[in-house]
N, C-alpha and C positions, 0 to 999 in steps of 0.2 A: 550333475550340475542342475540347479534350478532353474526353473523356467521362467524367462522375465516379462513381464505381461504389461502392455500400458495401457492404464485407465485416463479415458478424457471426459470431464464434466462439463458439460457447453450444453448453452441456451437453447431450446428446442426453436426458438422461434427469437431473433433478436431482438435485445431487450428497445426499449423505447430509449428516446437519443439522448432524451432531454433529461433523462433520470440517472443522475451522478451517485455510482454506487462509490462510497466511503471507506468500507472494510467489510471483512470478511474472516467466517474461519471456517473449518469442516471438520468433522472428526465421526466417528463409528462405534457401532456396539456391537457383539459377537451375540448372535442369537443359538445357534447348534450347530454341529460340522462344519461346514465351510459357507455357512449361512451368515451375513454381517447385515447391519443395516448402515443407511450411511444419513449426515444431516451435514446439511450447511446452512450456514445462517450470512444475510446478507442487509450491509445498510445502505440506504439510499436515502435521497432527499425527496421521493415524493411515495405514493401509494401504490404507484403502478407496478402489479409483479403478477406474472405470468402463474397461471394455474400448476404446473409444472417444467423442474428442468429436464434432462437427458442427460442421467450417467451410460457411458458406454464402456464396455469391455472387450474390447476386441473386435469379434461381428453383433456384438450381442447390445442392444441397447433397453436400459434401465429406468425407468422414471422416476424421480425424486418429486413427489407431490410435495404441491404450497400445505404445510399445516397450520401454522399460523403466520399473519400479519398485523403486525403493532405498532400503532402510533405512539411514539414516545416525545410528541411535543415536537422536538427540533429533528427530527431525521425519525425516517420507516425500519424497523427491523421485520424479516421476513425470514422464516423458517420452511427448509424444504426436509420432508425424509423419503427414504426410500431403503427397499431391501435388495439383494444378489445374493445367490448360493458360485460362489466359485468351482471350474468343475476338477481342479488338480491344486495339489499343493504345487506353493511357490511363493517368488517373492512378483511384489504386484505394484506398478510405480503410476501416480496419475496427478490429473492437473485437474484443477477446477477452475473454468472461466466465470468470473462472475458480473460482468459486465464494467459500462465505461467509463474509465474517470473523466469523462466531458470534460472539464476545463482545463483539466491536466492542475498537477502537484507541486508546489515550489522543489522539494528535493531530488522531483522524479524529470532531467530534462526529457525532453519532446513527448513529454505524456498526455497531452492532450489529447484523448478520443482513443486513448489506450487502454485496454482492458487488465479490468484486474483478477491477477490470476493465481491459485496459490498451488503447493503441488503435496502429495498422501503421498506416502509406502507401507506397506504392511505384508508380514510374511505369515503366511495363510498353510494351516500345516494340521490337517484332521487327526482329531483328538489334543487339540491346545486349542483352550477357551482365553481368549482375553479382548479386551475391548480398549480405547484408545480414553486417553485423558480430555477433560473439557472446561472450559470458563463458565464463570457465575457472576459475569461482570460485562459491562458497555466496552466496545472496541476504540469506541472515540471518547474523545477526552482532550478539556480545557488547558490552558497551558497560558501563564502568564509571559510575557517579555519583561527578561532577565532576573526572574527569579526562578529560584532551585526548584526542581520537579521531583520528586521521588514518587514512584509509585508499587504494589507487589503484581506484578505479571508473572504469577507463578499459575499453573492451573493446577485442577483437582482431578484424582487420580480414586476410582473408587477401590482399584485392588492391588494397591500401595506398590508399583511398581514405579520403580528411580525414572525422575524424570531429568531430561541437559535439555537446555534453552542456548539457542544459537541466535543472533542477530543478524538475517541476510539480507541483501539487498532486495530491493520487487521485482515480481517478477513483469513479462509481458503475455502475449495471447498465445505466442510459444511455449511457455512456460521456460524461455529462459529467463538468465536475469538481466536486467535491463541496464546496458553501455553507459558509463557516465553517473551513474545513481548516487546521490550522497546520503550519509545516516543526516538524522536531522541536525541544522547549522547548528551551534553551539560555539561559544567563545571560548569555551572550554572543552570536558570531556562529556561524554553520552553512551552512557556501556548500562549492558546487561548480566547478572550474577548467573553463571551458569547451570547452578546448584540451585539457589534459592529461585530464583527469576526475578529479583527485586532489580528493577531498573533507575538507575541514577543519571540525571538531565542537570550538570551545574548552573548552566547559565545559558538558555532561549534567548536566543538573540536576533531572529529573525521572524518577521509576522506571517502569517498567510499557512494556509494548512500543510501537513509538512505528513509521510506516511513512513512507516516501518515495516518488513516482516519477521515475525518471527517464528523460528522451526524449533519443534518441541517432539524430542527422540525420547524414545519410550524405550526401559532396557528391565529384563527380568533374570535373573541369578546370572547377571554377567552376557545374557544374550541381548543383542538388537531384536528388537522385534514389532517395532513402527515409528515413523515419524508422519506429522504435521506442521502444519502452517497456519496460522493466519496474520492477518494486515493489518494495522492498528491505523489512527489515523490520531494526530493529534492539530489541534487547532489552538494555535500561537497568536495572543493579540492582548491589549495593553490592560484588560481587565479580564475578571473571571467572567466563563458562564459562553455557552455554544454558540450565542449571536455574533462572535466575533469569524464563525465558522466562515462569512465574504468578505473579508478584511480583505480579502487580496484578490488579483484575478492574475490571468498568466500574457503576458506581452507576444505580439506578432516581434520576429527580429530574423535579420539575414546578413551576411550570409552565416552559415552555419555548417560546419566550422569557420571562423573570422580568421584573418589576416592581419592586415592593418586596420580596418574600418568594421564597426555592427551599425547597423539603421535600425532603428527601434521606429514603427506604427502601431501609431497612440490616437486616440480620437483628442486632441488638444488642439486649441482655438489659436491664431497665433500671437504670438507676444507673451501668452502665458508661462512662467516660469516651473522648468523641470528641472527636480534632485536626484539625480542619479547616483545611488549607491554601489560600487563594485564590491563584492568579498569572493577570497578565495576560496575552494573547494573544502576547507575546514572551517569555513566560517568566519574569518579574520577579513573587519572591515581594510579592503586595500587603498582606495581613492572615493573621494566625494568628488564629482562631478557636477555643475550647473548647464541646465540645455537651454534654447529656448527656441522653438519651431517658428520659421517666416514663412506663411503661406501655406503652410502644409502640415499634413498629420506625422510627417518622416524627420526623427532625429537621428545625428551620424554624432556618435560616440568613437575616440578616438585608443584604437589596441595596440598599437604599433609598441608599446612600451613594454606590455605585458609577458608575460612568463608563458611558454605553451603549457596547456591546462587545461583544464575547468574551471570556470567563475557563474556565479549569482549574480544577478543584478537585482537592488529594488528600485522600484520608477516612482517615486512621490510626486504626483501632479496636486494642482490645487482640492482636488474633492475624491480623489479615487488612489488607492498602491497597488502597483503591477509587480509582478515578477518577471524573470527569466532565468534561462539559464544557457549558457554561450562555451563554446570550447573553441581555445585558440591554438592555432598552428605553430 
């Protein structure tokens, strides 16, 4: 039987709080014997990134140096690499943590301050050379409200080995996958080709930045012989182009899971009028709602009617759109 080995990729030194990492992906190249190199690439909203991460294996820990950092305008991309010699064949399972998504995600509930994480396998077997597939394209990407997306999320493969693209949920700093998680809203469908990778979005129907993962299985004359991950992120709002990337922020609400009643704290002055949007967990607007706060930052939205479940909420106040996302009992 082969022996199963877990690799964890974590920050050597926690990343800074304020720096909202976007997406991510990793993937490896096969240098001799059981020698690999590994890279991850990470985006974030500001410049701040640590000289090196720590790949570990086992007792063994490995350093991924920064090799590059690039300003691309709207959001930092950061490149880490690093090498390991593995000391036995086998198959080898690992997570990459790559820091937090501070505000937390419209699709992702309670992901505020939750770390994004993606997870490798590769079977490691002296005398078989092979290296893993890679992207030659931005992880994030503009997304208009309600018109069609299509895009190709296929990656490249330098030594033509079959590639299957999976749609899964995100994960968390477990590298499980995270309770409650919806693919992004859509009034319709939202699927990926599992052959081609060409990804089809009919109709965006909800603003605010929305995330995906996806796993990309590597398979050679009918054997498995690796999969990855990485995290896309897209940013949904009423025109094109990454500044729509704060269109939305993520709402304080309790209780959680709800009952009868959710209180939404909103920084809202009183008398101002609030829109409150419910959709259910596939996207389908359920009620419009009108609030309006006396004295206080605290609205009580009424659940007593609803379905148990998961729901979105959007918060339209006069100059700002909240999100959340609420599970009822």
């Amino acid at each position: 039987m082969k022996s199963l080995y877990t690799v964890l990729i974590l920050s050597c030194i926690p990343f800074i709080s304020y720096s909202f990492r976007y997406a991510a992906s990793i993937n490896f190249q096969h240098v001799q014997g059981r020698e690999y190199v590994f890279e991850a690439i990470v985006y974030a909203d500001s410049g701040h990134y640590y000289p090196e991460i720590v790949l570990e294996f086992d007792t063994t820990d490995v350093f991924l140096n920064l090799d590059t950092a690039e300003d691309l305008g709207h959001v930092w991309k950061a490149k880490y690499k690093g090498g390991y010699t593995f000391p036995s064949d086998g198959t080898y399972l690992g997570y990459l943590v790559a820091g937090s998504r501070k505000n937390g995600i419209a699709n992702i509930p309670n992901s505020i301050h939750t770390d994004l994480t993606l997870a490798i396998e590769l079977e490691v077997a002296l005398g078989t050379s092979y290296s893993s597939s890679h992207e030659e394209y931005s992880l994030i990407d503009s997304v208009v409200l309600n018109v069609p997306y299509n895009a190709d999320f296929s990656a490249v493969d330098d030594e033509g080995d079959s590639l299957v693209y999976h749609l899964n949920y995100c994960r968390d700093e477990s590298g499980g996958f995270i309770s409650g998680y919806y693919f992004p809203f859509s009034t319709s469908f939202f699927t990926l080709d599992s052959v081609s990778g060409g990804l089809n979005w009919q109709s965006p129907s909800f603003l605010g930045n929305q995330s995906v993962l996806v796993r990309i299985e590597e398979w050679r004359s009918g054997q498995f012989i690796s999969s990855r991950e990485r995290e896309h992120l897209f940013v949904v709002s009423n025109a094109s182009g990454i500044h729509g990337r704060h269109s939305q922020s993520v709402a304080n609400l309790y209780p959680n899971p709800a009952v009868d009643e959710v209180f939404l704290e909103l920084p809202v002055p009183s008398g101002q009028n609030v829109q409150v949007e419910v959709y259910t967990s596939t996207g389908v607007l359920m009620e419009t709602t009108a609030l309006r706060p006396q004295g206080t930052d605290r609205l009580m939205l009424d659940a007593e009617r609803w379905n148990t479940g998961w729901y979105i909420l959007r918060i339209q106040t006069e100059n700002k759109v909240y999100a959340a996302t609420v599970y009822k009992k």
